[in-house]
PAVOSE-956401 format. One record per residue: x, y, z of N, C-alpha, C in turn; residue number from 1. Coordinates in Angstrom, 1 decimal, padded with zeros to 4 digits. Each point is the difference from the previous one (the first is absolute). Layout:
BEGIN
<node n_X="X" n_Y="Y" n_Z="Z" ca_X="X" ca_Y="Y" ca_Z="Z" c_X="X" c_Y="Y" c_Z="Z" num="NUM"/>
...
REM end
This chain:
BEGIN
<node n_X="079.2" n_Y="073.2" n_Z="086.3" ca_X="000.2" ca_Y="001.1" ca_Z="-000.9" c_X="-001.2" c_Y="001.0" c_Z="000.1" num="1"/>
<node n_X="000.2" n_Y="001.5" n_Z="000.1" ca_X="-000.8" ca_Y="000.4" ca_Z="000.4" c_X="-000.7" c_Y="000.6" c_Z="-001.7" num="2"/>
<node n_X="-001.2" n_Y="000.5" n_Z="000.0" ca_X="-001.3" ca_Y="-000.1" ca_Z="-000.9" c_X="000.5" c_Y="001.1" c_Z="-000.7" num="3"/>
<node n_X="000.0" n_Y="000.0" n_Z="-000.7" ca_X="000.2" ca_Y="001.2" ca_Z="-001.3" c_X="-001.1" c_Y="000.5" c_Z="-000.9" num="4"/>
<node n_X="-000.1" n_Y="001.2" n_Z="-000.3" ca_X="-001.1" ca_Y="000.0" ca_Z="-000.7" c_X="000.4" c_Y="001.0" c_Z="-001.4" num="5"/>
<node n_X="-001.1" n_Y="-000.4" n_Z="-000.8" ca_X="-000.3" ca_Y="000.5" ca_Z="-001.4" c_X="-000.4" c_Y="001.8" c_Z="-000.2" num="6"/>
<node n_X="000.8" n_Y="000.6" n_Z="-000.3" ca_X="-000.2" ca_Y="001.1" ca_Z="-000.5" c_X="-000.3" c_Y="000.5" c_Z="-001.1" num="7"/>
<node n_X="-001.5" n_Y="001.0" n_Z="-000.8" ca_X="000.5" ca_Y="000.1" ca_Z="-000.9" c_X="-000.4" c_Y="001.6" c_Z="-000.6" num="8"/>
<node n_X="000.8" n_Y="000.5" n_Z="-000.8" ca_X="000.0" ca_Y="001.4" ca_Z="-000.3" c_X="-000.5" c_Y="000.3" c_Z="-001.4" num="9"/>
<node n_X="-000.9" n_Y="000.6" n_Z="000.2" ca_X="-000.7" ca_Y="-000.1" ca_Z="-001.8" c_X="-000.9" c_Y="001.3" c_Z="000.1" num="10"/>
<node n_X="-001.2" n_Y="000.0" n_Z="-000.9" ca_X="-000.8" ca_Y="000.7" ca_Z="-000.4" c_X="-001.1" c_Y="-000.6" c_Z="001.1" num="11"/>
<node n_X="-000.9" n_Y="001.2" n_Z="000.4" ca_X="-001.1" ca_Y="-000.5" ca_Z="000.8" c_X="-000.7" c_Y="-001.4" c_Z="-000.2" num="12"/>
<node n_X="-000.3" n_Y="-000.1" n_Z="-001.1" ca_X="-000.9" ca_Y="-000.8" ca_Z="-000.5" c_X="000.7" c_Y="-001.6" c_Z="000.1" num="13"/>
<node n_X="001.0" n_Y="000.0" n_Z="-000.4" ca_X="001.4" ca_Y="-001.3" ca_Z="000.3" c_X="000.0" c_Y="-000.1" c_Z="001.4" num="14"/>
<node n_X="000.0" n_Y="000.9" n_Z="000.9" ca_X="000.3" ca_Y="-000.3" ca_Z="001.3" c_X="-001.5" c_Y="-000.2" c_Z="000.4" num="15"/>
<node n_X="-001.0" n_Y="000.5" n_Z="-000.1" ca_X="-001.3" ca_Y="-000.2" ca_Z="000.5" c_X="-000.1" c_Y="-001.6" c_Z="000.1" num="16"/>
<node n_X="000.3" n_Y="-000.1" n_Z="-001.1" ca_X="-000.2" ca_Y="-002.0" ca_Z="-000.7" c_X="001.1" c_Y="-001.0" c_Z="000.5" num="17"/>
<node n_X="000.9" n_Y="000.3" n_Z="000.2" ca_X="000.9" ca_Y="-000.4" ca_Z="000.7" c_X="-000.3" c_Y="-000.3" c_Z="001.5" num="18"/>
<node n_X="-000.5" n_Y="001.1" n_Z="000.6" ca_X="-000.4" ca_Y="-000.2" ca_Z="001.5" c_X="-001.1" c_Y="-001.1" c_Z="000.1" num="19"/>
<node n_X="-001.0" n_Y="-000.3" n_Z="-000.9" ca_X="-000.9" ca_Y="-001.0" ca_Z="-000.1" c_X="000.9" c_Y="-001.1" c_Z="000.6" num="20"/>
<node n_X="001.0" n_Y="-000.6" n_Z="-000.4" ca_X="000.6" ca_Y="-000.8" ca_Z="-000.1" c_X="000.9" c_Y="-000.1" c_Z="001.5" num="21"/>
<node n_X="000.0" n_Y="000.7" n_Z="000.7" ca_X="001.0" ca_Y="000.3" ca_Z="001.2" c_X="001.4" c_Y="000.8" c_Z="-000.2" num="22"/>
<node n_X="000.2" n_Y="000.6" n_Z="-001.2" ca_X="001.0" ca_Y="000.8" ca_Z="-000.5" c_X="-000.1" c_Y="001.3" c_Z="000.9" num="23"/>
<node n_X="001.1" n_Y="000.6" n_Z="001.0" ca_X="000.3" ca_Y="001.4" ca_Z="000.3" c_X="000.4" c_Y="000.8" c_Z="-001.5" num="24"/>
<node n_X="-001.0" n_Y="001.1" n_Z="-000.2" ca_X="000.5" ca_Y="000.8" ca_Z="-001.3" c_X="-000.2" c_Y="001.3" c_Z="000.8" num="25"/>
<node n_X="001.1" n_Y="000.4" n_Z="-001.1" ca_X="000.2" ca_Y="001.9" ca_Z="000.6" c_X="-001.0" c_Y="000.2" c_Z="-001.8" num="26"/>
<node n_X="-000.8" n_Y="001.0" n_Z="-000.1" ca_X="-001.0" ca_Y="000.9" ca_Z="-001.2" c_X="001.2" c_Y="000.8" c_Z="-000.3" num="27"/>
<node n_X="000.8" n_Y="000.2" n_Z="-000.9" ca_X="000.6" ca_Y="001.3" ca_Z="-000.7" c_X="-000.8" c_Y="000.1" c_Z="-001.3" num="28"/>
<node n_X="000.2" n_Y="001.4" n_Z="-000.3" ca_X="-000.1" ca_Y="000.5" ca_Z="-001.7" c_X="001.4" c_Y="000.6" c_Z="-000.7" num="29"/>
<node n_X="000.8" n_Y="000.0" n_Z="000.6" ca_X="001.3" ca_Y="000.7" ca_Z="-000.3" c_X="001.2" c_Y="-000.9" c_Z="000.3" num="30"/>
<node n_X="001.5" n_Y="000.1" n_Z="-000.6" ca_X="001.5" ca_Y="-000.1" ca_Z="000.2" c_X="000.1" c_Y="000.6" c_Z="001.5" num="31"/>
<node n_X="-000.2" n_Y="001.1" n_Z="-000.1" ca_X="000.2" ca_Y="000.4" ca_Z="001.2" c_X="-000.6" c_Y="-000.5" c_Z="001.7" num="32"/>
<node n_X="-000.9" n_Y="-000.4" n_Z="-000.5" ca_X="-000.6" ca_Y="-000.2" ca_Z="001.1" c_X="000.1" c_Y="-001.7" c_Z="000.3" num="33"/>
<node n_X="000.0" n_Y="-000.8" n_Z="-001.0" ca_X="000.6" ca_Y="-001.3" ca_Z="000.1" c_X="001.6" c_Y="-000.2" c_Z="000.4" num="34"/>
<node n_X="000.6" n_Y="001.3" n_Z="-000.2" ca_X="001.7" ca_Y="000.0" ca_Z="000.5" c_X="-000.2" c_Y="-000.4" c_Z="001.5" num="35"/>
<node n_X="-000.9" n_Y="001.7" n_Z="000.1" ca_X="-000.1" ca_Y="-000.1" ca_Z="001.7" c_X="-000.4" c_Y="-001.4" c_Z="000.9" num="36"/>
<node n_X="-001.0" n_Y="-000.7" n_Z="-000.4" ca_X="-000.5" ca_Y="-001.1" ca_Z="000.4" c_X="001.2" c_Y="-001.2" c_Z="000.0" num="37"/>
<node n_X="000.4" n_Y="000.3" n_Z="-001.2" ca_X="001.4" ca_Y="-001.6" ca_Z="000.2" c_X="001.2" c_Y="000.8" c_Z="000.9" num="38"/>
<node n_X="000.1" n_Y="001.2" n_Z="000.1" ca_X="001.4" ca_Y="-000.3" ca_Z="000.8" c_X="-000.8" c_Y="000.0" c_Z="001.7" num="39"/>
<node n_X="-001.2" n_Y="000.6" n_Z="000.0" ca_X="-000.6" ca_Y="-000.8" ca_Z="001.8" c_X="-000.2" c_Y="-000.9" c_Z="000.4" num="40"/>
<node n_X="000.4" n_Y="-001.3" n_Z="-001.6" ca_X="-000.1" ca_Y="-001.7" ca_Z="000.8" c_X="001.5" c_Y="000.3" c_Z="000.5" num="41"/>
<node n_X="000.9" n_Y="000.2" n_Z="-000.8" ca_X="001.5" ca_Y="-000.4" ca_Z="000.8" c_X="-000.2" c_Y="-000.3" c_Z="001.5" num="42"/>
<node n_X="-000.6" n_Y="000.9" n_Z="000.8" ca_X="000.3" ca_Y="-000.5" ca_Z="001.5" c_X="-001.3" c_Y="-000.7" c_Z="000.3" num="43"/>
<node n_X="-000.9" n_Y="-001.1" n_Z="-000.6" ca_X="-000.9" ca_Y="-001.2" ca_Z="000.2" c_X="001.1" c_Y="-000.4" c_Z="000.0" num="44"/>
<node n_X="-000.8" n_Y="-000.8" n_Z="001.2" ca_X="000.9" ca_Y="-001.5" ca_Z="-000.3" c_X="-001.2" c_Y="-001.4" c_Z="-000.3" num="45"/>
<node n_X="-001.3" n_Y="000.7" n_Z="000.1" ca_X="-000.6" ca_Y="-001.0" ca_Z="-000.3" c_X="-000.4" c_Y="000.0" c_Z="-001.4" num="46"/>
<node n_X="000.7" n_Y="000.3" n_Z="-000.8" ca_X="-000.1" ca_Y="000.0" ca_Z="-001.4" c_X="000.9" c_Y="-001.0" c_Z="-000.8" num="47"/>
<node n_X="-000.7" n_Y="-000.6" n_Z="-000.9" ca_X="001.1" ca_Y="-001.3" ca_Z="-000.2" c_X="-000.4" c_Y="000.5" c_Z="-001.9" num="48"/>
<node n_X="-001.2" n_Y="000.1" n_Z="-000.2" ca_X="000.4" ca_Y="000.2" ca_Z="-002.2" c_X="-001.1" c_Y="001.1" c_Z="000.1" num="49"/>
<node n_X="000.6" n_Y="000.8" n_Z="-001.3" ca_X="-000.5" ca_Y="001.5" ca_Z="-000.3" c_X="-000.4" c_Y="000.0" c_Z="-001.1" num="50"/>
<node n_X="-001.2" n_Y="000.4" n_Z="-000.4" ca_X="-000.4" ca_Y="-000.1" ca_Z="-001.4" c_X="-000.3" c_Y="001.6" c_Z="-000.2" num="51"/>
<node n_X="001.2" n_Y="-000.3" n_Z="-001.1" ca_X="-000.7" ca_Y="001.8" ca_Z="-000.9" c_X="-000.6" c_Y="-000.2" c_Z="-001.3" num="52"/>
<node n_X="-000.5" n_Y="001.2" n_Z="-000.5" ca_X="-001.2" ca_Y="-000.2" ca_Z="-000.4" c_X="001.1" c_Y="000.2" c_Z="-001.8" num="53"/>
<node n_X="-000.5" n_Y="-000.7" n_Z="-000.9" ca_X="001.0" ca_Y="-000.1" ca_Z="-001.2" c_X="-000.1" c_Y="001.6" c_Z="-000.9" num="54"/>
<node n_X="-001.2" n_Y="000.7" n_Z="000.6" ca_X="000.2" ca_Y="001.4" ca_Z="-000.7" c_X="001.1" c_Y="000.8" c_Z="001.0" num="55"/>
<node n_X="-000.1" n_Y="-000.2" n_Z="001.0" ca_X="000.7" ca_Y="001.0" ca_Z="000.8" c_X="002.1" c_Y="-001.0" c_Z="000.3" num="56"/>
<node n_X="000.1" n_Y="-001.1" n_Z="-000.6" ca_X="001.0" ca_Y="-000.5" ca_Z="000.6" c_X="001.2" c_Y="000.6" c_Z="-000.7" num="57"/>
<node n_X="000.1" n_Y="000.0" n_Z="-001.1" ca_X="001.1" ca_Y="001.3" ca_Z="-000.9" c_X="000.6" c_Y="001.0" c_Z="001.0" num="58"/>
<node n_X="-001.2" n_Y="000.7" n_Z="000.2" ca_X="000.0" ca_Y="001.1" ca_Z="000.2" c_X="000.5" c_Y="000.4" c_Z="001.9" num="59"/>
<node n_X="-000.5" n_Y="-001.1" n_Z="000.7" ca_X="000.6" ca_Y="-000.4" ca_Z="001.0" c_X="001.4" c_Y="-000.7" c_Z="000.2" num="60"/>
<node n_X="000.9" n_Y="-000.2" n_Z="-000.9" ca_X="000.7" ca_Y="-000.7" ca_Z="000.4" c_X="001.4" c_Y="000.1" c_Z="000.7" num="61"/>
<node n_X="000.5" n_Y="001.0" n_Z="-000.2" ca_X="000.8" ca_Y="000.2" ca_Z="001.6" c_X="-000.5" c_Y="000.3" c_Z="001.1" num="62"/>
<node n_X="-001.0" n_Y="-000.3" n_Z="000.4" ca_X="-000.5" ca_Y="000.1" ca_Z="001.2" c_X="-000.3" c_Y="-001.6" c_Z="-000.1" num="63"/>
<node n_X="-000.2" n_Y="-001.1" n_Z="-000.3" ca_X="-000.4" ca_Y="-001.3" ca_Z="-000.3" c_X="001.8" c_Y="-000.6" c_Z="000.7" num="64"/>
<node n_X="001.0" n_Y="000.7" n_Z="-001.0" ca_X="001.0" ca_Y="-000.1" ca_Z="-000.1" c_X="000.9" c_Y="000.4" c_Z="001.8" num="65"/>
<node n_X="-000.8" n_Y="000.6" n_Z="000.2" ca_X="000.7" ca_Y="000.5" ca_Z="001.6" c_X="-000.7" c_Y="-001.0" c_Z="000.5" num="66"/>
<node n_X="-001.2" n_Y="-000.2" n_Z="000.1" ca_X="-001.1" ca_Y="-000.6" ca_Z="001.1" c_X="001.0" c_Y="-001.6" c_Z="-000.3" num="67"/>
<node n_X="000.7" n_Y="-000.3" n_Z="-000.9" ca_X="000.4" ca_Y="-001.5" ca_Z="000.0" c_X="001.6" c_Y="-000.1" c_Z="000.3" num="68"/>
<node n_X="000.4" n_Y="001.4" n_Z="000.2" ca_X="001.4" ca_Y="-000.1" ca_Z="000.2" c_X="000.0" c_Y="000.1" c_Z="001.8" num="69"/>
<node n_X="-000.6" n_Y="000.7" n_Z="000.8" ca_X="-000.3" ca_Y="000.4" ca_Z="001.1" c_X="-000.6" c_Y="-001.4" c_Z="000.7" num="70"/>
<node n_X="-001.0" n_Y="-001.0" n_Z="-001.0" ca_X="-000.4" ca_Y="-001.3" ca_Z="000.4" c_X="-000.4" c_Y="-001.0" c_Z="-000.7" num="71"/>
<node n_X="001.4" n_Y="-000.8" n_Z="000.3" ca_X="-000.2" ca_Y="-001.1" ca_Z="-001.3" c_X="-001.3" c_Y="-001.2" c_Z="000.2" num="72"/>
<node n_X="-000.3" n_Y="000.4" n_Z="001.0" ca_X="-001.4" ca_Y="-000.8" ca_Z="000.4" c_X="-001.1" c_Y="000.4" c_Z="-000.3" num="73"/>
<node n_X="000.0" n_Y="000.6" n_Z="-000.7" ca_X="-001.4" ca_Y="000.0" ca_Z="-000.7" c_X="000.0" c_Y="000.4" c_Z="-001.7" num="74"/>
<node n_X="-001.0" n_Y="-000.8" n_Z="-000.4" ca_X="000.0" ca_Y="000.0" ca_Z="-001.5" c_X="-000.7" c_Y="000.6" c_Z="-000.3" num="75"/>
<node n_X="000.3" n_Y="001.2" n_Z="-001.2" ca_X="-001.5" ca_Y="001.0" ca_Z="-000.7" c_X="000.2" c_Y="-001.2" c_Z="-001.7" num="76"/>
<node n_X="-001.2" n_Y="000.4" n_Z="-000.4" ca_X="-000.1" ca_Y="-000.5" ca_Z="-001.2" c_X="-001.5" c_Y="000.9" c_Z="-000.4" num="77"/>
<node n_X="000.7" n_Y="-000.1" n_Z="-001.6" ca_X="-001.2" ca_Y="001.1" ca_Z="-001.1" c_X="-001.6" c_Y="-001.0" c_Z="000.1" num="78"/>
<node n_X="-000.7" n_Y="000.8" n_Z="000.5" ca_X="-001.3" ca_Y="-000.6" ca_Z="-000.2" c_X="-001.1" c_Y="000.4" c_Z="-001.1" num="79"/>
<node n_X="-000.1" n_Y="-000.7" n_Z="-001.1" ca_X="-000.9" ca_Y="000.0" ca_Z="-001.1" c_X="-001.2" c_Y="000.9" c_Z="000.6" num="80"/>
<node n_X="-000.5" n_Y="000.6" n_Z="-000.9" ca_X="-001.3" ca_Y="000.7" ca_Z="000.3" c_X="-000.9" c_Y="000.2" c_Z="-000.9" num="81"/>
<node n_X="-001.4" n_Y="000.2" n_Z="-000.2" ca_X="-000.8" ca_Y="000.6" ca_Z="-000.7" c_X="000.6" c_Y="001.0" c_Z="-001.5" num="82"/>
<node n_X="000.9" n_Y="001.0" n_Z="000.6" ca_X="000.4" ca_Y="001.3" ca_Z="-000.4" c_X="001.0" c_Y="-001.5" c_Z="-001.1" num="83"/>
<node n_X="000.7" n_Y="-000.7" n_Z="000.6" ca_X="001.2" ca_Y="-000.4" ca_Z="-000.8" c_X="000.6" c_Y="-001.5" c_Z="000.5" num="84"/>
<node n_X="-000.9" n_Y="-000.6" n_Z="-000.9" ca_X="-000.5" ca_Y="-001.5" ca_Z="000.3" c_X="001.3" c_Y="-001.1" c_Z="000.2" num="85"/>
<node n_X="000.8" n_Y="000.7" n_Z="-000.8" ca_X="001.3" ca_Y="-001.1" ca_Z="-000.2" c_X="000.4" c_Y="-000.9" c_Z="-001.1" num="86"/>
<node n_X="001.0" n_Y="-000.8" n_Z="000.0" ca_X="-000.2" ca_Y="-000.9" ca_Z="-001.4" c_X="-000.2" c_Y="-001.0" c_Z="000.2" num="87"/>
<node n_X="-000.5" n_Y="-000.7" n_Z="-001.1" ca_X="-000.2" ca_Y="-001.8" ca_Z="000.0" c_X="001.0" c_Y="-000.6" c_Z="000.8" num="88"/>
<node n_X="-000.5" n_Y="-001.2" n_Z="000.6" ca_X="001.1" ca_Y="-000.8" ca_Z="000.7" c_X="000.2" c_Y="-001.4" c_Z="-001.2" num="89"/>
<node n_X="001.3" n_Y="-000.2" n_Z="-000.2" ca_X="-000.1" ca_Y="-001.5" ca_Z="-000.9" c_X="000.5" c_Y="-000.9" c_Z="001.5" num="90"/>
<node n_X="-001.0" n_Y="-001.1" n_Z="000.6" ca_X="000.0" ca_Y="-000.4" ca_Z="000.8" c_X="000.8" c_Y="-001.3" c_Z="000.0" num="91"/>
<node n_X="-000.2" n_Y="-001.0" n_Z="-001.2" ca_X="000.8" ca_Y="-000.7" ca_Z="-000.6" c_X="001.7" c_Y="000.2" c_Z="000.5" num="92"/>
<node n_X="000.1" n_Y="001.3" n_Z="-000.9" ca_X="002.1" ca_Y="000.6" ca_Z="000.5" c_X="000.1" c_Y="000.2" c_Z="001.5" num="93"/>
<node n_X="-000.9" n_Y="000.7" n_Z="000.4" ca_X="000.2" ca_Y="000.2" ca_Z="001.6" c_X="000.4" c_Y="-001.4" c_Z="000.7" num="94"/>
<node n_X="-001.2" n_Y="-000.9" n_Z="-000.6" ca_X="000.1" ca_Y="-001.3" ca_Z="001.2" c_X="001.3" c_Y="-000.8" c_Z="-000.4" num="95"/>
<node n_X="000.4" n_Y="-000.5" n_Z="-001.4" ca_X="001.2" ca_Y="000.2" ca_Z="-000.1" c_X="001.3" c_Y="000.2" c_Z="000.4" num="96"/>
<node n_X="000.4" n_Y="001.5" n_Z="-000.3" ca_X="000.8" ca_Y="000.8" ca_Z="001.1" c_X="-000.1" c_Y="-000.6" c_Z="001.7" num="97"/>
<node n_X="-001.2" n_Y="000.3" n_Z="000.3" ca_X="-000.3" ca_Y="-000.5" ca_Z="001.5" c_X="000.5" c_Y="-001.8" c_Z="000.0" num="98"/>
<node n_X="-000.1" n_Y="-000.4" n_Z="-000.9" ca_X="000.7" ca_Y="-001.4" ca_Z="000.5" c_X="001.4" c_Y="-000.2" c_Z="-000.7" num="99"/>
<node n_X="001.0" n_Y="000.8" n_Z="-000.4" ca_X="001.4" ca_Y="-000.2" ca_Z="-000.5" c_X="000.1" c_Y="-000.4" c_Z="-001.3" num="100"/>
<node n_X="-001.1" n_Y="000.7" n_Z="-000.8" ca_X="000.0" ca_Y="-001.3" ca_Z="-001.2" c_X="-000.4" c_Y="001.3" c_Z="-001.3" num="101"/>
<node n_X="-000.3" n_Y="001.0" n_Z="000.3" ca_X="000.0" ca_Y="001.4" ca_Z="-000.8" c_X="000.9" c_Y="001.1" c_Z="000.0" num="102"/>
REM end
């Protein structure tokens, strides 16, 4: 199976920190300019998961919506950030769920 790699689309600062880690990140400040960037993975093929950034994922999402219809091989998901942390996880229901019993 050939290597796939992590993409991820955010605010400078998210992607700076990300790359620490071995993450490919494109720096946007804008919708628009994070559009541009997700519809030029379509033709990667060495892209396997796409992280957008949770301020910009709204606001991107027919372009999120193409980039997954065009290839079902690869997964975007909202990535929590600084700007917009996310919500509590109840870990208890998750594991649960995760074993047929929630």
């Amino acid at each position: 199976m050939e290597k796939r790699h992590i993409v991820a689309v955010a605010d400078p600062y998210t992607v700076y920190a990300l790359r620490l880690i071995g993450v490919e990140g494109y720096p946007v400040n804008a919708a628009t300019e994070a559009k541009k960037v997700i519809r030029e993975l379509e033709i990667r093929e060495d892209v396997g998961l796409v992280l957008v950034s949770a301020e910009l994922f709204d606001a991107v999402e027919d372009a999120i919506e193409q980039l997954q219809r065009s290839r079902s091989d690869i997964v975007v998901a909202r990535l929590p950030t600084v700007r917009e942390p996310g919500q509590p996880m109840d870990v208890q229901k998750e594991l649960l769920k995760a074993l047929g019993m929630g």
